[in-house]
C-alpha positions as CSV (number, residue, x, y, z in Angstrom):
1,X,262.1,273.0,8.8
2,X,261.2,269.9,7.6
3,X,259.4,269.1,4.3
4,X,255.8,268.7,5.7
5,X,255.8,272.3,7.2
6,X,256.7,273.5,4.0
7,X,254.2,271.5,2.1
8,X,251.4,272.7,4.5
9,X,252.6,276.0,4.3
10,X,251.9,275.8,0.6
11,X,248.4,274.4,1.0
12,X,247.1,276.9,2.5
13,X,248.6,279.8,0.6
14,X,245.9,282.3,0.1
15,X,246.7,282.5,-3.3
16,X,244.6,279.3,-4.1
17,X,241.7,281.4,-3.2
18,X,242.3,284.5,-5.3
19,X,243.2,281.9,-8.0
20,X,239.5,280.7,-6.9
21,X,237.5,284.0,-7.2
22,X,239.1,284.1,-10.8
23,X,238.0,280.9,-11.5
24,X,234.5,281.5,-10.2
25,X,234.3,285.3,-12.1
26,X,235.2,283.4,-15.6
27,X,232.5,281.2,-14.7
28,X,229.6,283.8,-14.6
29,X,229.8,283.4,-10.5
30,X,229.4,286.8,-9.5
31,X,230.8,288.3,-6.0
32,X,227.9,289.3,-3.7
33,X,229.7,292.6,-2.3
34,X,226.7,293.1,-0.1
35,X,227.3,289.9,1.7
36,X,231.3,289.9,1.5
37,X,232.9,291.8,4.4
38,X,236.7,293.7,3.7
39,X,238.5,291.3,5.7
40,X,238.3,288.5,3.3
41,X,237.4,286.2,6.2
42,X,234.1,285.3,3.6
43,X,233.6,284.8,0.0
44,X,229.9,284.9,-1.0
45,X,229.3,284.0,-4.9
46,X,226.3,284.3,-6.3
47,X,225.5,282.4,-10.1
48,X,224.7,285.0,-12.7
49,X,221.2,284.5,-13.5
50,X,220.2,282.3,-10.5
51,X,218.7,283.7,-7.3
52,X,219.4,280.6,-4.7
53,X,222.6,279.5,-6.5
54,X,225.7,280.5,-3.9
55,X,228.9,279.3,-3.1
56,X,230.1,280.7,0.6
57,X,233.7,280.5,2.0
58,X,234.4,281.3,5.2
59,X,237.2,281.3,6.8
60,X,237.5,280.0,10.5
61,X,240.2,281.8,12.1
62,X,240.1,280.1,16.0
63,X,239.1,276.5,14.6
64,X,241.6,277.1,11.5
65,X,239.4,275.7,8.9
66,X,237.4,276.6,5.6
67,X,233.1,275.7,5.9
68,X,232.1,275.9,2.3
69,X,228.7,276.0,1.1
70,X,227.8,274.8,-2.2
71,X,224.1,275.0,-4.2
72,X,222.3,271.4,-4.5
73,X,221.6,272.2,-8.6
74,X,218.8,269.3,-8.9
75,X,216.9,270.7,-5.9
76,X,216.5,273.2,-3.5
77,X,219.2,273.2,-0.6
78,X,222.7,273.4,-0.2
79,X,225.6,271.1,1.5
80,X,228.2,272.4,4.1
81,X,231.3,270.7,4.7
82,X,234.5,271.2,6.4
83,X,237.8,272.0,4.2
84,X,241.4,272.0,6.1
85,X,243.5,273.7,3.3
86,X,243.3,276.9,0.9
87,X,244.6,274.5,-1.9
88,X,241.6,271.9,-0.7
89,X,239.2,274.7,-1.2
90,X,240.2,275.5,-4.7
91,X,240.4,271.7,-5.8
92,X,237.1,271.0,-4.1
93,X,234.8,274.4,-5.3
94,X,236.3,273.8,-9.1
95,X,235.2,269.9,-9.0
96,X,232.1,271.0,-8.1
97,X,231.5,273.9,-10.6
98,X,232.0,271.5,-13.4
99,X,229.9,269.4,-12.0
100,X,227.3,272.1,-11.5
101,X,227.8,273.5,-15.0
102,X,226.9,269.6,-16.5
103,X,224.1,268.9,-14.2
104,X,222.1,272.2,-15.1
105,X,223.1,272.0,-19.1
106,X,222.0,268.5,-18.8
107,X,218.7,269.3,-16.9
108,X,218.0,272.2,-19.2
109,X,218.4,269.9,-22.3
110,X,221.5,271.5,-23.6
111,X,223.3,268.7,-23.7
112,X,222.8,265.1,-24.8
């Protein structure tokens, strides 16, 4: 085995992703059990207090990928992109809720 199978073995260690709904629960982003099936295969987060605010993983099984959803918080929408790697997902969904959490305390004057 060399050290590159190991190294992608450890990206995409499903760990990262129950590290991420921990992340994501501390951050008032509720799990939407109405929308999240028992096979894990989708993560649907929804932000306390919000009504269009979600955060979607899915994962693709036969394309073996991640499509994650994230809220646009200045306006309505939301932007879908492609993630290879468990560990990709988490880096890339916890950049962004920092991100989210500035651009809505900023836009609801709570910060300078």
């Amino acid at each position: 085995m060399t050290v590159q199978a190991v190294s992608d073995i450890e990206k995409n260690d499903p760990s990262y992703l129950s590290d991420l709904r921990i992340v994501l629960l501390e951050e008032n982003w509720n799990i939407d059990m109405a929308k999240t099936p028992s096979d894990n295969k989708v993560m649907l987060f929804r932000k306390n207090g919000t009504d269009y605010d979600c955060i979607v993983v899915k994962k693709m099984e036969h394309e073996n990928h991640y499509n994650v959803t994230i809220p646009l918080p200045s306006t309505s929408g939301a932007y879908r992109t492609r993630i290879e790697t468990a560990m990709d997902v988490y880096l890339y969904v916890t950049s962004f809720i920092e991100y989210y959490a500035e651009t809505t305390l900023r836009s609801n004057n709570l910060l300078p």
